[in-house]
PQR file of N, CA, C, O and H, with PARSE charges and radii, in Angstrom:
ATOM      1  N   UNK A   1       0.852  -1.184   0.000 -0.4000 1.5000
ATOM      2  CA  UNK A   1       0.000   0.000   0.000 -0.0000 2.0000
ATOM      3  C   UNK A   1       0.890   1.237   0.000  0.5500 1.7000
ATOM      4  O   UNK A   1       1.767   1.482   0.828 -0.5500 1.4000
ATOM      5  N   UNK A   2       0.536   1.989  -1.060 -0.4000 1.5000
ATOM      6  CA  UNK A   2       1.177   3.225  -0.934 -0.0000 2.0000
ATOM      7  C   UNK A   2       0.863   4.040   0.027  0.5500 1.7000
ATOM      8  O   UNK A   2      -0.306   3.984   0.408 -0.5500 1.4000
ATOM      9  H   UNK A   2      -0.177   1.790  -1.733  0.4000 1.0000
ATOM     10  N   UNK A   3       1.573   4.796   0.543 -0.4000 1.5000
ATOM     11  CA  UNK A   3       1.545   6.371   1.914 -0.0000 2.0000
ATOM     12  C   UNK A   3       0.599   7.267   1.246  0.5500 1.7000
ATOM     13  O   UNK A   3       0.030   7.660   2.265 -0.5500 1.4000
ATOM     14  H   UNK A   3       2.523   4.841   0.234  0.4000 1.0000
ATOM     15  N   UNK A   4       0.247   7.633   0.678 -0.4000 1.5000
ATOM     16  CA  UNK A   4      -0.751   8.292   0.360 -0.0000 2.0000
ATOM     17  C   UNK A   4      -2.161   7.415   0.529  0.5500 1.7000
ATOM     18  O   UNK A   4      -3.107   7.880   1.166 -0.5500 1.4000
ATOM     19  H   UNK A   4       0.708   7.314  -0.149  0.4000 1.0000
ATOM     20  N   UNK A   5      -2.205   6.251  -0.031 -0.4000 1.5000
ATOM     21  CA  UNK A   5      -3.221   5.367  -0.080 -0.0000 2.0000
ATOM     22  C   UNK A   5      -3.780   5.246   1.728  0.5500 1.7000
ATOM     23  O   UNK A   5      -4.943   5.197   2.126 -0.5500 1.4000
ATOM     24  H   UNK A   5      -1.437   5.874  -0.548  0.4000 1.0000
ATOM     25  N   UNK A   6      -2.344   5.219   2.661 -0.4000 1.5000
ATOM     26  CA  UNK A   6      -2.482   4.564   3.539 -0.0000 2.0000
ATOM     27  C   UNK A   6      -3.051   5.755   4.652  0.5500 1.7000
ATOM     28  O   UNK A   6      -3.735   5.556   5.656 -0.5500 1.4000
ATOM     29  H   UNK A   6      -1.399   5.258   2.338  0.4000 1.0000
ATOM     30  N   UNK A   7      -2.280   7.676   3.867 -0.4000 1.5000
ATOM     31  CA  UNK A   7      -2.972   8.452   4.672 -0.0000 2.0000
ATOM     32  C   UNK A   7      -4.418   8.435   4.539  0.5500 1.7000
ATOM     33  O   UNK A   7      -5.199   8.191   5.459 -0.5500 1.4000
ATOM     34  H   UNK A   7      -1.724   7.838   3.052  0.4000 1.0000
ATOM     35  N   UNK A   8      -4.723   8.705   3.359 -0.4000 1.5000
ATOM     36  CA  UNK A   8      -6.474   8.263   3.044 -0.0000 2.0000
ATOM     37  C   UNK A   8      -7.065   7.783   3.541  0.5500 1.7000
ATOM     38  O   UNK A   8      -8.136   8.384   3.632 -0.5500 1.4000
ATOM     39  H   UNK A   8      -4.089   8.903   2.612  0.4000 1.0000
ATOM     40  N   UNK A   9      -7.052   6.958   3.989 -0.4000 1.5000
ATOM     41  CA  UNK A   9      -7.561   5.464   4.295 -0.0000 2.0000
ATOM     42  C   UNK A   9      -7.556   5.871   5.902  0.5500 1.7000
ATOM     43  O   UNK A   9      -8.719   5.711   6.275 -0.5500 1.4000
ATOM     44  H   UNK A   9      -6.183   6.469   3.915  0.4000 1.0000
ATOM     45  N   UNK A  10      -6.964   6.207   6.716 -0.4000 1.5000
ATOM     46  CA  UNK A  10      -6.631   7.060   8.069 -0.0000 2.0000
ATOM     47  C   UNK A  10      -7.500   8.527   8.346  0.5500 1.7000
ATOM     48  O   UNK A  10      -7.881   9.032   9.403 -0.5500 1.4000
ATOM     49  H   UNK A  10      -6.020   6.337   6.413  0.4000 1.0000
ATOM     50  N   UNK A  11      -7.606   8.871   7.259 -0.4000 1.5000
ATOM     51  CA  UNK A  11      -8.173  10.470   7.245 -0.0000 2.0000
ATOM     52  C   UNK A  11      -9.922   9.703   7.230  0.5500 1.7000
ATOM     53  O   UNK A  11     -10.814  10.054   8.003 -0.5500 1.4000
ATOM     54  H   UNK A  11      -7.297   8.461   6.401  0.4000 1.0000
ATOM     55  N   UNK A  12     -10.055   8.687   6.225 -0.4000 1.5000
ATOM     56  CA  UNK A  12     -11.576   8.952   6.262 -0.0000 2.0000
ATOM     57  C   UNK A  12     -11.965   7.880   7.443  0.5500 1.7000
ATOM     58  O   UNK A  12     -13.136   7.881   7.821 -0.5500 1.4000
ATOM     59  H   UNK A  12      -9.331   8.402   5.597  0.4000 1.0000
ATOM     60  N   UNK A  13     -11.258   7.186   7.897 -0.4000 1.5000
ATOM     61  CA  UNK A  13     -11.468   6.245   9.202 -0.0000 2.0000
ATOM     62  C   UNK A  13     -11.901   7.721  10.122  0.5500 1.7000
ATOM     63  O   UNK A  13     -13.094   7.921  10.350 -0.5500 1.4000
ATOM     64  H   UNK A  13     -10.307   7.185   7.589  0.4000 1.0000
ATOM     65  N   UNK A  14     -10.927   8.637  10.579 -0.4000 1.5000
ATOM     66  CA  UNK A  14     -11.127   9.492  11.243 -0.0000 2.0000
ATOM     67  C   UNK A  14     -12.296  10.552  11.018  0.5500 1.7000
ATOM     68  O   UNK A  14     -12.983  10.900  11.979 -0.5500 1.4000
ATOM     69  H   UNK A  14      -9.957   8.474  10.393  0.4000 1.0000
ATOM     70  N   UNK A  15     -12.509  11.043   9.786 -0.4000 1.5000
ATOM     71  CA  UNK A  15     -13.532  11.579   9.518 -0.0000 2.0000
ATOM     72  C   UNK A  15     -15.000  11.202   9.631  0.5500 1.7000
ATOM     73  O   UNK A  15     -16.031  11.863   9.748 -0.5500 1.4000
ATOM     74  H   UNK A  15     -11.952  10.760   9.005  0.4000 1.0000
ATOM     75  N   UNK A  16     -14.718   9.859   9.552 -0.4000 1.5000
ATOM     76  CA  UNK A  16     -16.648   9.512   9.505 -0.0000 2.0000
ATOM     77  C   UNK A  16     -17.213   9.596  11.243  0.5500 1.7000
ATOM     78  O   UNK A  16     -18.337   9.777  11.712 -0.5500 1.4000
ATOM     79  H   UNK A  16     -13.879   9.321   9.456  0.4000 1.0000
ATOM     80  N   UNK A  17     -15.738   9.352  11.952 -0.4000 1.5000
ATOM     81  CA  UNK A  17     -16.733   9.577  13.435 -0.0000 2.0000
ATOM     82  C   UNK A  17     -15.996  11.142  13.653  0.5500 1.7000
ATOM     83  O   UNK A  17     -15.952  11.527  14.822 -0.5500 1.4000
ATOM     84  H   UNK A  17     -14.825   9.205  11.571  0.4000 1.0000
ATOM     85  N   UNK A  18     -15.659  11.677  13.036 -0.4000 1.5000
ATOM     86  CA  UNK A  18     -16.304  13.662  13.796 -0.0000 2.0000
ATOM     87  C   UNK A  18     -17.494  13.946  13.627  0.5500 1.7000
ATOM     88  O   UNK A  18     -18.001  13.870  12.508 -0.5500 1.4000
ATOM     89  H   UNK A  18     -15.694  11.365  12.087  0.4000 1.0000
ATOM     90  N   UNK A  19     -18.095  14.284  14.575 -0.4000 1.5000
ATOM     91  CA  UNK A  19     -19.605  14.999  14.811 -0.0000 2.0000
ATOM     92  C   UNK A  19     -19.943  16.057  13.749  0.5500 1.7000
ATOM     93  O   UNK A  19     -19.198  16.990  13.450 -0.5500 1.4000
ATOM     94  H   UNK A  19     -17.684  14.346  15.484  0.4000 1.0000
ATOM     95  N   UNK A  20     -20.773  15.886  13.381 -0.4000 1.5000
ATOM     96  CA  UNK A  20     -21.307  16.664  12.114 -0.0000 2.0000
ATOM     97  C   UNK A  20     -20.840  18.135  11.809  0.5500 1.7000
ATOM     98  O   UNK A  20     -20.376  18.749  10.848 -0.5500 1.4000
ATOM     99  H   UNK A  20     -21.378  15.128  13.624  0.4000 1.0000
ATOM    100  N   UNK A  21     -21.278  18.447  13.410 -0.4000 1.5000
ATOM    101  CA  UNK A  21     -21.137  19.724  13.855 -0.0000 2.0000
ATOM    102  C   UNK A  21     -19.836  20.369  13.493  0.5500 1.7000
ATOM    103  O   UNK A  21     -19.737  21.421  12.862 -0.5500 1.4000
ATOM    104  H   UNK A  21     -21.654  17.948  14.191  0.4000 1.0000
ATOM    105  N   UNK A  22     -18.634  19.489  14.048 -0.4000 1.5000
ATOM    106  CA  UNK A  22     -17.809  19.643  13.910 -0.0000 2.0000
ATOM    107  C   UNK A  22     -16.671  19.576  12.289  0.5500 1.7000
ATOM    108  O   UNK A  22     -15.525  19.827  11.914 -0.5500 1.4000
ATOM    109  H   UNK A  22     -18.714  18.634  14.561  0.4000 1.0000
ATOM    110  N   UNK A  23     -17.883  19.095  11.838 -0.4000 1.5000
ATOM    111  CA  UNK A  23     -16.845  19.024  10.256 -0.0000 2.0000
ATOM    112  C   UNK A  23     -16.643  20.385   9.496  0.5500 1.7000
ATOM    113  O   UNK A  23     -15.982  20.490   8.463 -0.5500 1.4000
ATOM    114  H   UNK A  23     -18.814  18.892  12.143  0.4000 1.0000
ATOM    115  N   UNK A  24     -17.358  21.517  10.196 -0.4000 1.5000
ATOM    116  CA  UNK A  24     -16.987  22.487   9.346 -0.0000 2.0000
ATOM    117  C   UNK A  24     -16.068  23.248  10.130  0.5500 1.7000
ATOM    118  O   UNK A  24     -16.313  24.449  10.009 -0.5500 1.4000
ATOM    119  H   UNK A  24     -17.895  21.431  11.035  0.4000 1.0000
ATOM    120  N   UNK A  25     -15.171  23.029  10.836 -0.4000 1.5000
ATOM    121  CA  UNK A  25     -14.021  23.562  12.200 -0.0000 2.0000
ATOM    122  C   UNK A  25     -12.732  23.757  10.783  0.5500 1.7000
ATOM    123  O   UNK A  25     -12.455  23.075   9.796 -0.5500 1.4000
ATOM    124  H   UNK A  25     -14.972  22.054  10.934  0.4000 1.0000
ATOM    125  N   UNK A  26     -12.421  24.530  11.127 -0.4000 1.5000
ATOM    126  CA  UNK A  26     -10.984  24.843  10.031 -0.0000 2.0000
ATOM    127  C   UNK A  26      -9.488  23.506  10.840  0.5500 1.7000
ATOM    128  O   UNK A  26      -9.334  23.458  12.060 -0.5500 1.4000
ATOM    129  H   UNK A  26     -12.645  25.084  11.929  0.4000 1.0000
ATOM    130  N   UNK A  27      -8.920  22.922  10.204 -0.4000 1.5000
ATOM    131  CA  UNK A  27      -8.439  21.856  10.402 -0.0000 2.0000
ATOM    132  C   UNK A  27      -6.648  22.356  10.148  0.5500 1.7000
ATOM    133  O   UNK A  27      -5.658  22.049  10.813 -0.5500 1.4000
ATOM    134  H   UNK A  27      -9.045  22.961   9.213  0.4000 1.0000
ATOM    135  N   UNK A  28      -6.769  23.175   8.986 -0.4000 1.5000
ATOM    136  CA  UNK A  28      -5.296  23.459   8.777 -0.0000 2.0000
ATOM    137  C   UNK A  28      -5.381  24.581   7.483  0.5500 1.7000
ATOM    138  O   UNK A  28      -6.318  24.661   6.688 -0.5500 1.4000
ATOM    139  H   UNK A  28      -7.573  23.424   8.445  0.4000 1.0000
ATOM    140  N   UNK A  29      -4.431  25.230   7.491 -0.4000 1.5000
ATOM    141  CA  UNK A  29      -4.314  26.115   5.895 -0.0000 2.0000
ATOM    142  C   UNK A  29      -2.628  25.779   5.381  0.5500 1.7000
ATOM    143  O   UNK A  29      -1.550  25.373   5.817 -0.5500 1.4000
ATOM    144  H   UNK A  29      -3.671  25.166   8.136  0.4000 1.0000
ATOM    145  N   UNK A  30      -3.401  26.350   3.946 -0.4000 1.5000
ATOM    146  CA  UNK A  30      -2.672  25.165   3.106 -0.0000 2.0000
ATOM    147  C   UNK A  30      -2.220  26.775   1.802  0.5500 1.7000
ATOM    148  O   UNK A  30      -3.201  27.257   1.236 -0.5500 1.4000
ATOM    149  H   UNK A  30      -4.276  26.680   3.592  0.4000 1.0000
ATOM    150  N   UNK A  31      -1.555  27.076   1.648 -0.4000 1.5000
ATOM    151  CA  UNK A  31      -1.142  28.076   0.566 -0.0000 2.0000
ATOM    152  C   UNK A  31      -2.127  29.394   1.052  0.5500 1.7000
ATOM    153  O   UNK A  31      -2.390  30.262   0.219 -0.5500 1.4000
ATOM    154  H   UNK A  31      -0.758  26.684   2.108  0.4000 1.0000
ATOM    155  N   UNK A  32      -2.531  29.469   2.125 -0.4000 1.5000
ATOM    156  CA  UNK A  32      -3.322  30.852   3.238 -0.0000 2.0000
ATOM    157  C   UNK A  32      -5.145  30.869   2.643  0.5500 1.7000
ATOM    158  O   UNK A  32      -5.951  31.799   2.599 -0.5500 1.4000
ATOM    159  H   UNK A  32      -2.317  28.765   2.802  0.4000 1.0000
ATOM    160  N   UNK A  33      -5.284  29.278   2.218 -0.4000 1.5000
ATOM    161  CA  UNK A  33      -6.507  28.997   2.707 -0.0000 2.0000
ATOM    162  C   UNK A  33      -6.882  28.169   3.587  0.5500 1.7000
ATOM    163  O   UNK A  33      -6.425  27.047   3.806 -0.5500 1.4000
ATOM    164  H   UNK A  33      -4.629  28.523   2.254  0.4000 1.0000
ATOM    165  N   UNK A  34      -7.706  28.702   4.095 -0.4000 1.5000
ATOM    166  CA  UNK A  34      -8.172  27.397   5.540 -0.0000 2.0000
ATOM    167  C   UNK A  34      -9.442  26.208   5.049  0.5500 1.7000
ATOM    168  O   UNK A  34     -10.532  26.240   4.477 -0.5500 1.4000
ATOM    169  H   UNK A  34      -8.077  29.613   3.917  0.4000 1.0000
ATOM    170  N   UNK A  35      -8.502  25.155   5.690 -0.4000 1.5000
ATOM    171  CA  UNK A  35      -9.119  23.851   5.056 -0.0000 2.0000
ATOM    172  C   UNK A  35      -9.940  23.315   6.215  0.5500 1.7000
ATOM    173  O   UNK A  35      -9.226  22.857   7.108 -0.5500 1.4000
ATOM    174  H   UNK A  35      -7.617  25.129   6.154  0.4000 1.0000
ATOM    175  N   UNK A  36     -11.313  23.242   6.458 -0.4000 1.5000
ATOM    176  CA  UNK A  36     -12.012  22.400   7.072 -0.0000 2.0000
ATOM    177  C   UNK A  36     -12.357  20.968   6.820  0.5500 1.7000
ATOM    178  O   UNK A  36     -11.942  20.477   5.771 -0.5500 1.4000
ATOM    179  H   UNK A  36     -11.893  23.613   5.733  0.4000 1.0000
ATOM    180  N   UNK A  37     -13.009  20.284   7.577 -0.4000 1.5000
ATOM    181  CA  UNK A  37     -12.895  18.592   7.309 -0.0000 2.0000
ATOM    182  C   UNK A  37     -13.622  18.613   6.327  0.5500 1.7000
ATOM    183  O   UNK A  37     -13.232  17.857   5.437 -0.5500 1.4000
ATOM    184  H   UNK A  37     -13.346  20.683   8.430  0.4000 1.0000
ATOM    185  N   UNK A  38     -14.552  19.182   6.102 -0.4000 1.5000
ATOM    186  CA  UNK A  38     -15.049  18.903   5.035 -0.0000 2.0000
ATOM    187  C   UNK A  38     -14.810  19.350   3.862  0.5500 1.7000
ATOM    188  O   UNK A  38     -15.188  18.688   2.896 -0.5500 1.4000
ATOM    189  H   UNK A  38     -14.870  19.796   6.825  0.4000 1.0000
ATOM    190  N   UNK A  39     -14.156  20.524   3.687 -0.4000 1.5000
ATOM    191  CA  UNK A  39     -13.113  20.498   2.486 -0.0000 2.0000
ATOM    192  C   UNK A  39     -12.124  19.699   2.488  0.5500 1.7000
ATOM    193  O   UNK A  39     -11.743  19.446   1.345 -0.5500 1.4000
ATOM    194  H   UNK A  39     -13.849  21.063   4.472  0.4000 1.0000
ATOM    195  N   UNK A  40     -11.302  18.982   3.643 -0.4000 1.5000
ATOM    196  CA  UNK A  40     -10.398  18.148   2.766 -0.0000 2.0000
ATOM    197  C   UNK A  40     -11.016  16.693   2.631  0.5500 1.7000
ATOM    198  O   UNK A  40     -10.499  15.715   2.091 -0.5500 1.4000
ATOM    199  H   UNK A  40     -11.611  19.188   4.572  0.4000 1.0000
ATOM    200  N   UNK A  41     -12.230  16.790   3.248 -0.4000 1.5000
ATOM    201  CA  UNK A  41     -12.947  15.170   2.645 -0.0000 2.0000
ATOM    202  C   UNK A  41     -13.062  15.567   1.075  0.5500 1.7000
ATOM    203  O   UNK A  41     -12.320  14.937   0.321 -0.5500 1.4000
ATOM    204  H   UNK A  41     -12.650  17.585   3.687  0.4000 1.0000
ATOM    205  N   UNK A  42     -13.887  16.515   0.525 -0.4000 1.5000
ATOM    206  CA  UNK A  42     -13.817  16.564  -0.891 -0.0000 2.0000
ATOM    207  C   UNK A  42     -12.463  16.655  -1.996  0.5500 1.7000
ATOM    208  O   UNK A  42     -12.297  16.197  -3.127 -0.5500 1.4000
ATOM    209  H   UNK A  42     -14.490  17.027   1.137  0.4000 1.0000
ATOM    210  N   UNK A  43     -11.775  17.310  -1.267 -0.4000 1.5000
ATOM    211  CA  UNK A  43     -10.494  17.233  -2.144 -0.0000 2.0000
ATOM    212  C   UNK A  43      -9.415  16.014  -1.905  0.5500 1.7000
ATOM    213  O   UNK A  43      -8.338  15.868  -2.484 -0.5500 1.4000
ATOM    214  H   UNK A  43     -11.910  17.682  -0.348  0.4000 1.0000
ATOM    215  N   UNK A  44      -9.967  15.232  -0.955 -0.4000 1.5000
ATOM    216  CA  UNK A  44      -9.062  13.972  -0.559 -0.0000 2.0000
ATOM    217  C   UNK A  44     -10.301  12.748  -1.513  0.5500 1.7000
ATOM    218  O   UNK A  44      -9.848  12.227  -2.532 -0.5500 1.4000
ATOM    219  H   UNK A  44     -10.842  15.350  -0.486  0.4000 1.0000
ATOM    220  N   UNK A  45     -11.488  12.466  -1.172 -0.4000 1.5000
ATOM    221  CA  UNK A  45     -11.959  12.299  -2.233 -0.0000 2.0000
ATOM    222  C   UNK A  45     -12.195  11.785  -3.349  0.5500 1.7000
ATOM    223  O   UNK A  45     -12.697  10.733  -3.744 -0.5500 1.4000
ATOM    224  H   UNK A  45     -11.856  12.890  -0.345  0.4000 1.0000
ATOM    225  N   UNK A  46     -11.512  13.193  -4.054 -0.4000 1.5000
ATOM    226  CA  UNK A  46     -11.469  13.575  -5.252 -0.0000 2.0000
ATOM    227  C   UNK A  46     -10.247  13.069  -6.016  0.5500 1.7000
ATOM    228  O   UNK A  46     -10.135  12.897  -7.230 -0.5500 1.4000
ATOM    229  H   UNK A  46     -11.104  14.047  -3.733  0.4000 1.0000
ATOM    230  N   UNK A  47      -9.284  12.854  -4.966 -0.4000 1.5000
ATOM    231  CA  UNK A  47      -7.950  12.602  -5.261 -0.0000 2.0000
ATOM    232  C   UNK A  47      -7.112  14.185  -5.582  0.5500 1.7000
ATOM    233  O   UNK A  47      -5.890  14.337  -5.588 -0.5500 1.4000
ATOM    234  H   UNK A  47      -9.375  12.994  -3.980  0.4000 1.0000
ATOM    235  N   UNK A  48      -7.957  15.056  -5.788 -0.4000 1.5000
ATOM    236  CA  UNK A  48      -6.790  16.106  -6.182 -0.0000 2.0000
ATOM    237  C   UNK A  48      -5.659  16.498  -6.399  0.5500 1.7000
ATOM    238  O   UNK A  48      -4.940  15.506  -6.269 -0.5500 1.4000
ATOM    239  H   UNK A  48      -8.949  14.933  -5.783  0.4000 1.0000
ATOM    240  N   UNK A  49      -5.089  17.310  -6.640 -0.4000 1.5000
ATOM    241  CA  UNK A  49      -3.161  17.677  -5.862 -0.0000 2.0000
ATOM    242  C   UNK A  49      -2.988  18.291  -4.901  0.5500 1.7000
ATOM    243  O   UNK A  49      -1.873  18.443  -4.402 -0.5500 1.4000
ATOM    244  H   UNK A  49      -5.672  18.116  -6.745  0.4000 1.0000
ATOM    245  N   UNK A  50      -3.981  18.742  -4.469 -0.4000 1.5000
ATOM    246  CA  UNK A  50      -4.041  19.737  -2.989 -0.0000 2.0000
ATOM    247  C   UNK A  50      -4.430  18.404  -1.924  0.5500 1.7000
ATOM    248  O   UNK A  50      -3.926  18.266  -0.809 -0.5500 1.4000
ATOM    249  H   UNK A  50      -4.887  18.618  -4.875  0.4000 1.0000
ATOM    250  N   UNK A  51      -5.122  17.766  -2.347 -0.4000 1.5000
ATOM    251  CA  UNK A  51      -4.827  16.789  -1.190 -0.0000 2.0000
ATOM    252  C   UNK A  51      -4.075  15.807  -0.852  0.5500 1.7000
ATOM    253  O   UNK A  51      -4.418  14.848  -0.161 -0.5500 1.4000
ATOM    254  H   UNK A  51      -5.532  17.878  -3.253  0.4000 1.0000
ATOM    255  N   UNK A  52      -2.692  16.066  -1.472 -0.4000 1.5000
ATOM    256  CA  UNK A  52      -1.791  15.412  -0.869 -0.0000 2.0000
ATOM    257  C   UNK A  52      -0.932  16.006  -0.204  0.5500 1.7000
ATOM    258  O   UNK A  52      -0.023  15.379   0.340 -0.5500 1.4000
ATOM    259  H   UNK A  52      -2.414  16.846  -2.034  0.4000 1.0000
ATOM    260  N   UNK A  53      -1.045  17.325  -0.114 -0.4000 1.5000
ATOM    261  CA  UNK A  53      -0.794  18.704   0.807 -0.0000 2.0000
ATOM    262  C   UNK A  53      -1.525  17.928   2.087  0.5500 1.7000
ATOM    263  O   UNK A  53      -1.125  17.081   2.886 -0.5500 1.4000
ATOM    264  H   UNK A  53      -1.783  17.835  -0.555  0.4000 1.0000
ATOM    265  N   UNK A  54      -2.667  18.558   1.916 -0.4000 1.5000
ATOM    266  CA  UNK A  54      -3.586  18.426   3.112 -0.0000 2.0000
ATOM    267  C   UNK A  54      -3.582  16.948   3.936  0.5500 1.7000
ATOM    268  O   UNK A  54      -3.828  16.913   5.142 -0.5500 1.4000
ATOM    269  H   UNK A  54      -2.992  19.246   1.267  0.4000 1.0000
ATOM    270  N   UNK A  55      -3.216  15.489   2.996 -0.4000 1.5000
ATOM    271  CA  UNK A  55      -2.941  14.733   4.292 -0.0000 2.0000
ATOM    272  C   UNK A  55      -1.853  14.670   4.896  0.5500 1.7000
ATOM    273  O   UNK A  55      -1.768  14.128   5.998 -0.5500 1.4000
ATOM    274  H   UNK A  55      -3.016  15.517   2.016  0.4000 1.0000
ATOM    275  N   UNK A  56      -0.822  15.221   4.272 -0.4000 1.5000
ATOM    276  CA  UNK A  56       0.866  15.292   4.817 -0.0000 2.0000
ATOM    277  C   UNK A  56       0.790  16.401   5.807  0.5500 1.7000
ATOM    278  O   UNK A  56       1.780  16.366   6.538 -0.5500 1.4000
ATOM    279  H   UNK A  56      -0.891  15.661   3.377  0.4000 1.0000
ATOM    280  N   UNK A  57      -0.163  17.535   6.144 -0.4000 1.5000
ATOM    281  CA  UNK A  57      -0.008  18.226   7.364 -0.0000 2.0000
ATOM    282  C   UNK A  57      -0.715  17.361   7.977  0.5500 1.7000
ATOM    283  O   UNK A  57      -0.024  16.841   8.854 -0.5500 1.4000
ATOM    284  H   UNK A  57      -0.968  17.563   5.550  0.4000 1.0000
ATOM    285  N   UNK A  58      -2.022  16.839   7.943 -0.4000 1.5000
ATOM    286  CA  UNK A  58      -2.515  16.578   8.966 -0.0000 2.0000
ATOM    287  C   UNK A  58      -2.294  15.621   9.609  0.5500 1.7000
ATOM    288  O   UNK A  58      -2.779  15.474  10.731 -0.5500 1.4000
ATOM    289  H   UNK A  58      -2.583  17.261   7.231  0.4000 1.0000
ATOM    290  N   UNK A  59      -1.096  14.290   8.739 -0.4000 1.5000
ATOM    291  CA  UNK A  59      -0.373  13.343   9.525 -0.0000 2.0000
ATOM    292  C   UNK A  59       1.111  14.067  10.325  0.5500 1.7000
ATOM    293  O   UNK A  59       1.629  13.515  11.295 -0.5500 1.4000
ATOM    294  H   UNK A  59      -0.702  14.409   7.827  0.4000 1.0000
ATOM    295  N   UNK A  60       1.650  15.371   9.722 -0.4000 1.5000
ATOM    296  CA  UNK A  60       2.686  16.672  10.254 -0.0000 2.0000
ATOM    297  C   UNK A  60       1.945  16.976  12.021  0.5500 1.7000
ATOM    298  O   UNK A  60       2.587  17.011  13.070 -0.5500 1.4000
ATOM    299  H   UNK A  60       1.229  15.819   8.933  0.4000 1.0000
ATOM    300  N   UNK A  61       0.669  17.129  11.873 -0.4000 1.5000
ATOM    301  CA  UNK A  61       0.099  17.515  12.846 -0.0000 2.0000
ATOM    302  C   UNK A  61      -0.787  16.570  13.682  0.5500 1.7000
ATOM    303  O   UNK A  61      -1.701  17.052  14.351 -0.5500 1.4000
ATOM    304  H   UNK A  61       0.147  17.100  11.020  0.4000 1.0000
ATOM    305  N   UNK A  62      -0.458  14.709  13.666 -0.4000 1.5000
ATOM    306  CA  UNK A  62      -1.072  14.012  13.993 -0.0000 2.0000
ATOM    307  C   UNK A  62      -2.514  13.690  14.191  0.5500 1.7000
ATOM    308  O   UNK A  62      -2.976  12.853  14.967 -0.5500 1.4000
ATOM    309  H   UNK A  62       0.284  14.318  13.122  0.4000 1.0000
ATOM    310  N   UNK A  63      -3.039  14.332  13.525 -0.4000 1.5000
ATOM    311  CA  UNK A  63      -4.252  14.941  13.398 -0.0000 2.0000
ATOM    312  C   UNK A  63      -4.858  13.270  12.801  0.5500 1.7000
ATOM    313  O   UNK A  63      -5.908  12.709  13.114 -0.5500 1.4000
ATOM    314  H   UNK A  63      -2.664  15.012  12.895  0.4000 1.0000
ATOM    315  N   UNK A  64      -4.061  12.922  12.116 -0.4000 1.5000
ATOM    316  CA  UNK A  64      -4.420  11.758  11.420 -0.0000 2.0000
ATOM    317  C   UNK A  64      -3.208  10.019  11.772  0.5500 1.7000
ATOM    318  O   UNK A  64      -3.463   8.962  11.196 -0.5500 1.4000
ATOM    319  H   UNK A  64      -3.209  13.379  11.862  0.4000 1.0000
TER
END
């Protein structure tokens, strides 16, 4: 399994139990936009290129 595959896979384990409420909390910024969970659920996702930014801080910040 690739590290990216394996942050993924970690991010949405973690994401499906944050409280609803809580998915729109700003999580990290990324080029001086602020990324909430639920923006980086869509751009993680999506596969994007910004979200391989966004899971490398948030495993930076154990977050994940």
């Amino acid at each position: 399994m690739k590290k990216d595959e394996n942050l993924k896979e970690r991010f949405l384990k973690i994401y499906a139990n944050i409280p609803l409420g809580l998915r729109s909390e700003i999580i990290c910024v990324v080029e001086d936009k602020t990324i909430s969970w639920n923006v980086a659920f869509v751009e993680i996702d999506q596969d994007t290129p910004l979200s391989k930014i966004i899971l490398e801080k948030l495993n930076k910040l154990n977050l994940i």
